[in-house]
C-alpha positions as CSV (number, residue, x, y, z in Angstrom):
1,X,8.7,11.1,-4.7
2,X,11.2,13.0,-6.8
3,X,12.5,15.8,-5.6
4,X,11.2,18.3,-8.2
5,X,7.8,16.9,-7.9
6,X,5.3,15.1,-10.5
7,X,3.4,16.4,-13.0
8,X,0.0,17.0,-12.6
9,X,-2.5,15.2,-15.6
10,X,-5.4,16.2,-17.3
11,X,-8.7,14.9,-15.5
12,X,-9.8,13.4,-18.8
13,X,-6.6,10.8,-18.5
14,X,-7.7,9.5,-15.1
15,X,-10.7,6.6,-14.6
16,X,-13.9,8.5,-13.6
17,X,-15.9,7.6,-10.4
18,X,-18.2,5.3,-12.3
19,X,-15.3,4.0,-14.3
20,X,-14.0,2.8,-11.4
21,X,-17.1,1.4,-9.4
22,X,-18.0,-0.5,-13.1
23,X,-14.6,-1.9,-13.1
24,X,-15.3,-2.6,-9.0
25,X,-19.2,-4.1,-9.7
26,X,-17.6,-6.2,-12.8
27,X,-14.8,-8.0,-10.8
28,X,-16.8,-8.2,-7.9
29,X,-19.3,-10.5,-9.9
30,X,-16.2,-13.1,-10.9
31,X,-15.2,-12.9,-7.2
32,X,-13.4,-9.8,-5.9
33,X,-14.2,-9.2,-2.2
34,X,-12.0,-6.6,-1.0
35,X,-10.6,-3.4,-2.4
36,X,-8.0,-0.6,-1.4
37,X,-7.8,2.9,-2.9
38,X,-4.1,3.8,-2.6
39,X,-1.7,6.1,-4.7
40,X,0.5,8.3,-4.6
41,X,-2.6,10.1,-1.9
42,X,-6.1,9.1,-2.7
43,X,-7.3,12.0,-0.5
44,X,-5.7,14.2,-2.5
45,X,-8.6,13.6,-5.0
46,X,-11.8,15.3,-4.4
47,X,-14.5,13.7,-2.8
48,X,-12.7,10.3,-2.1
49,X,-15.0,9.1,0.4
50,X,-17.8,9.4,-1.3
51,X,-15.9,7.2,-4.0
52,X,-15.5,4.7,-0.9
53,X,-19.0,4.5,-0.2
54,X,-19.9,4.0,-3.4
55,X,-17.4,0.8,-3.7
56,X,-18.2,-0.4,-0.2
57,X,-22.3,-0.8,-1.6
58,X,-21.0,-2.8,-4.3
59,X,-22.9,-6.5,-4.1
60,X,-19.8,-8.5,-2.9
61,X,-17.2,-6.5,-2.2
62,X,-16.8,-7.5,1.9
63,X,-14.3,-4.4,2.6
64,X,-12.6,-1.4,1.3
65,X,-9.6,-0.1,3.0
66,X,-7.1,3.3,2.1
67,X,-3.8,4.0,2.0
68,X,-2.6,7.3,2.5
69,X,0.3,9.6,4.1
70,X,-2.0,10.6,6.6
71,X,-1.3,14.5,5.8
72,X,-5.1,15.5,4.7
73,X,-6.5,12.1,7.3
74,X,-7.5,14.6,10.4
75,X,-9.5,16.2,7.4
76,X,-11.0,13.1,6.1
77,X,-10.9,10.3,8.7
78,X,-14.8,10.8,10.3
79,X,-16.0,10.8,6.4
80,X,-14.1,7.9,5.3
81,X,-15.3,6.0,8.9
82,X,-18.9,7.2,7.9
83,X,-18.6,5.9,4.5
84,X,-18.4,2.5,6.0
85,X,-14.3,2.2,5.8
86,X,-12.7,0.3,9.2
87,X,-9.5,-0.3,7.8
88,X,-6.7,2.1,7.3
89,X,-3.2,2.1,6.4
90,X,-0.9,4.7,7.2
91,X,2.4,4.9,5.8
92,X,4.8,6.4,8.0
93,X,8.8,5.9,7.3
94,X,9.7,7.8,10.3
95,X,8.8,9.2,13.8
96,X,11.4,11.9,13.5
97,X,10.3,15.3,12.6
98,X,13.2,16.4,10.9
99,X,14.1,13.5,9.1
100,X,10.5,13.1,7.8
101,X,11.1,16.4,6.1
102,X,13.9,14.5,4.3
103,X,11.8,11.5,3.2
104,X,8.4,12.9,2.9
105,X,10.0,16.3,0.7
106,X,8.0,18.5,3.0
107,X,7.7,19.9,6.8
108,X,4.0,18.2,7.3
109,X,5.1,15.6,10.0
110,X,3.0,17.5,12.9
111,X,-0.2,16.9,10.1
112,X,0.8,13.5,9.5
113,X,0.7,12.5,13.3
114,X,-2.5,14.4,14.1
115,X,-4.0,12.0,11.3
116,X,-3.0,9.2,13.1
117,X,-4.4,9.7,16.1
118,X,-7.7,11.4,14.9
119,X,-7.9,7.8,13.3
120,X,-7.4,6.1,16.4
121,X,-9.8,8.0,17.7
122,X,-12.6,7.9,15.3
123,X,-11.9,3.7,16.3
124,X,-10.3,2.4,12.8
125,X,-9.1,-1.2,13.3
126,X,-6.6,-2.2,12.6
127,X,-5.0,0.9,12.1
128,X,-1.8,-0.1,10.4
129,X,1.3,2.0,10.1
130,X,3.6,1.3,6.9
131,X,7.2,1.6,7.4
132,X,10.1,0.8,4.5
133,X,13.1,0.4,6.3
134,X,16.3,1.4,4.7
135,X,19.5,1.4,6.1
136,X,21.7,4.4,7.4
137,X,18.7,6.4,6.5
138,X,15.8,4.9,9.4
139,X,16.4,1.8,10.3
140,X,17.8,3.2,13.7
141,X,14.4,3.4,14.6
142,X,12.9,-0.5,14.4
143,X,12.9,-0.6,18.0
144,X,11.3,3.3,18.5
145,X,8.0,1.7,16.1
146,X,8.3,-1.2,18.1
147,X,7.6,0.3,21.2
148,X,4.6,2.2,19.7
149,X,2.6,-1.2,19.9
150,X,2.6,-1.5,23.6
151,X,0.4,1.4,24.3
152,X,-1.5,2.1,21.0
153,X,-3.4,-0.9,18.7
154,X,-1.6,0.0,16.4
155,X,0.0,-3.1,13.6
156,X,3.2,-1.6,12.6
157,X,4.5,-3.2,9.8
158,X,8.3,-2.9,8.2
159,X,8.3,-3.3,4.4
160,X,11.7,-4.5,3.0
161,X,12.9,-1.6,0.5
162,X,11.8,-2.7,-3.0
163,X,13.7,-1.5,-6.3
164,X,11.1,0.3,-8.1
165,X,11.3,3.8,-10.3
166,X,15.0,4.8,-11.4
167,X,17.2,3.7,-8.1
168,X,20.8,2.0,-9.0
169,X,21.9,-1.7,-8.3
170,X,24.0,-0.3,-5.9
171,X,21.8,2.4,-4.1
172,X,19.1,-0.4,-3.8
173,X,22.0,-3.2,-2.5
174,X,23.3,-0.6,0.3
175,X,20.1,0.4,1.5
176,X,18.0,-3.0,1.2
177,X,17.7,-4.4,4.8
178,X,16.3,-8.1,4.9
179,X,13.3,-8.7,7.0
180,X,15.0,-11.4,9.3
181,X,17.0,-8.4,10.8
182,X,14.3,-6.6,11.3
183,X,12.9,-9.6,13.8
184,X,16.4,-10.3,15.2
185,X,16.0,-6.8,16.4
186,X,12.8,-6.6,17.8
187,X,14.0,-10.4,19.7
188,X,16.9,-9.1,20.4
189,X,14.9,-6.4,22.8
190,X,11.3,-8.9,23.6
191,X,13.1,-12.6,23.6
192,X,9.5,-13.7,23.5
193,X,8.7,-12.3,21.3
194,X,5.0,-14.1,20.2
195,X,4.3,-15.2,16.3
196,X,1.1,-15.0,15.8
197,X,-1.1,-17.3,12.8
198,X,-1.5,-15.6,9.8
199,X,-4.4,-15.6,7.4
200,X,-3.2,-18.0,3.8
201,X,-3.5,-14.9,1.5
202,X,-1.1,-12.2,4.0
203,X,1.7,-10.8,2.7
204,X,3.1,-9.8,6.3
205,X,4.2,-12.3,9.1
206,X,2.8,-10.8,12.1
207,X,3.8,-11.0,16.2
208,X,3.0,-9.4,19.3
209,X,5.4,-8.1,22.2
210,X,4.3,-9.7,25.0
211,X,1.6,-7.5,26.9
212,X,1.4,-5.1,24.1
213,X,-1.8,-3.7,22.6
214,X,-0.7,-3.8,19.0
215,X,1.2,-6.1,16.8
216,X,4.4,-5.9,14.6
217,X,5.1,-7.6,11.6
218,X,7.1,-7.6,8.5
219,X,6.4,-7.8,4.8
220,X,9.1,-9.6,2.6
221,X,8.7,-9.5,-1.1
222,X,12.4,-9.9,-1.8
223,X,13.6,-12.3,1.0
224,X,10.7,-14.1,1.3
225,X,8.5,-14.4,-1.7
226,X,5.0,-14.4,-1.5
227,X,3.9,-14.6,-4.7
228,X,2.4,-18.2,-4.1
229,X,-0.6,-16.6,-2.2
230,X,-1.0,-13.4,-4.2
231,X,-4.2,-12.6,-5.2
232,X,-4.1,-9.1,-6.1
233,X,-4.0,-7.0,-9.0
234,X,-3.8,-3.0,-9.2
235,X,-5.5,-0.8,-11.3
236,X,-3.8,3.0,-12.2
237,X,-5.5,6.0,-11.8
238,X,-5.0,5.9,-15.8
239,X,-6.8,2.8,-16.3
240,X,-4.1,0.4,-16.4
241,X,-4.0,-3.0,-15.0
242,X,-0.9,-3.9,-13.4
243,X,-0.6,-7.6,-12.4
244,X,2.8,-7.9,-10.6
245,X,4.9,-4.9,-9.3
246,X,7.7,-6.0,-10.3
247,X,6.7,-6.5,-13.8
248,X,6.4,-3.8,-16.5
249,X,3.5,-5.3,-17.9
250,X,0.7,-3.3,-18.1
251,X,-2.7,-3.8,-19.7
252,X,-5.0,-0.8,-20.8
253,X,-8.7,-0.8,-19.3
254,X,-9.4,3.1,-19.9
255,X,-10.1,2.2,-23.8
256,X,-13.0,-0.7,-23.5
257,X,-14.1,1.0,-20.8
258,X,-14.3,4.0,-23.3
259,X,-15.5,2.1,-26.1
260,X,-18.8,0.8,-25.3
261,X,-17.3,-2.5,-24.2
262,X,-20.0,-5.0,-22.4
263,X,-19.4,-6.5,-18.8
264,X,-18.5,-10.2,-20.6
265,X,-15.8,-8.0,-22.7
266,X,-14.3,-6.0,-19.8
267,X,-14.0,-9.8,-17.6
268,X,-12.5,-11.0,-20.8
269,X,-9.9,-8.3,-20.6
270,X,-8.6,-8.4,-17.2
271,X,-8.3,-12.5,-18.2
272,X,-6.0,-11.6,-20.7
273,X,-4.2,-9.3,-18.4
274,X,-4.1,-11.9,-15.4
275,X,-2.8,-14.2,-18.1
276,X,0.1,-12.3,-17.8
277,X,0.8,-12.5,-13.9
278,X,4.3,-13.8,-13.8
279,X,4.5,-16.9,-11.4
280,X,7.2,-15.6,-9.2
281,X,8.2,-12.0,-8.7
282,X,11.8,-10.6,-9.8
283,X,12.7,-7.4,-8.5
284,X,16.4,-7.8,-8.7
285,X,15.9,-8.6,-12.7
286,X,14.1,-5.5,-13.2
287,X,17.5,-3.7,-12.3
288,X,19.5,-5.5,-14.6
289,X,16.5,-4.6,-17.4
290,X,16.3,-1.2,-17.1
291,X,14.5,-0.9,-13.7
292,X,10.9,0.2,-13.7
293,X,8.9,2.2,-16.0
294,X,7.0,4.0,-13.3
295,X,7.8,4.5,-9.5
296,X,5.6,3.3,-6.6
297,X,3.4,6.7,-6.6
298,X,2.7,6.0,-10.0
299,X,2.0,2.6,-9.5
300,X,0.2,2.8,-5.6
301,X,1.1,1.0,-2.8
């Protein structure tokens, strides 16, 4: 997040509740099955589980998960679990109090980790816990999340750092950490450590310590593509579709949806927009272009 903060928008430039489950019921009907509500913090909008609920009773749509900072989650978490959501993510860069000040821009680390558990408590599972490693900042602490699996179910997953928003070559290039390090680590500590078989579609590669209760694994979208398998697309709280983060292609849904547009016409639309999904992802050429036109709370993670 910058440092001086983002600027709030007006609630007319923002997707309504039923502009967002008509988008939901429409792709669900050509074959959408799962949906997550992500951000910058969904919970930060009012009444989000009730939005959940309504997407969950969607003909078709098998789950809807949320991504969040975990800051309002105590708050939240027996709402979202009554609103039929089993499926969290927390993102969580560090378990140090004071550095998470540093990271997060603000002292709610004590909030963050009382989410956490009132979700393990209120049974979500998997409960996974998002960490983008970069180095001389956190990644000290691979083998501190590590640990956290052989006590808690809990799937901690390292993300490699990606360059998105207005970061330098450089600041990217010193800072990136590749994946493969990250599981030399955690070997390096559990020699057996176990891979475990991964469903076609994941983005993550997944093992288990031995004897642990949770798993650890590690998403790769600049070492290890895995754009062959993607089946996602993400739609912005302003009614954009975005088919590929590391593309600045972006295709506007707010004005059919605005305009009276029938369901064949909205399908139509996203077609056009999915038209535009680049085979391959390119990150690193997004630097060399300019870098991104929004950053990752813009975009959602």
């Amino acid at each position: 997040m910058p440092e001086e903060g983002v600027p709030y928008g007006d609630l007319d430039d923002v997707l309504t509740f039923e502009e967002i489950e008509r988008v939901v019921r429409v792709l669900a009907s050509a074959g959408l099955k799962k949906v997550r509500l992500t951000g910058g913090e969904p919970l930060v909008r009012k009444n989000t589980p009730e939005l959940t609920a309504r997407l969950a009773a969607i003909a078709g749509v098998h789950e809807v998960t949320l991504t969040t900072n975990g800051i309002l989650l105590a708050r939240d978490a027996q709402a979202l679990w009554d609103a039929g959501i089993r499926r969290l993510n927390l993102s969580m860069d560090t378990l140090q109090p004071e550095r998470f000040v540093k990271l997060a821009r603000r002292a709610e680390f004590a909030r963050a980790r009382e989410g956490l558990e009132t979700a393990l408590a209120c049974g979500f599972s998997p409960l996974k816990l998002n960490c983008v490693l970069m180095r001389g900042i956190n990644d000290d602490e691979i083998e501190d999340f590590g640990r956290l699996t052989l006590e808690r179910p809990l799937s901690v997953r390292f993300l490699e750092y990606m360059p998105i928003g207005q970061v330098s070559n450089a600041q990217w290039r010193a800072q990136y950490v590749p994946n493969d390090e990250v599981v030399a680590r955690l070997r390096a500590l559990w020699p057996n450590l176990e891979p475990l078989e991964d469903a076609p579609e994941s983005t993550s590669r997944n093992f288990r310590i031995p004897g642990a209760l949770g798993t650890v694994g590690v998403i790769n979208p600049i070492s290890h593509k895995f754009c062959e398998g993607c089946n996602r697309l993400r739609l912005t709280a302003n009614g954009k579709l975005v088919p590929c983060l590391s593309d600045n292609f972006e295709y506007d849904l707010m004005g059919p949806l605005r305009t009276s547009c029938t369901d064949h016409e909205l399908l139509e639309h996203v077609a056009t927009a999915l038209a535009h999904k680049p085979l391959q992802s390119d990150f690193e050429g997004r630097l060399v272009y300019g870098g991104s036109l929004r950053t990752m709370s813009q975009i959602g993670g």
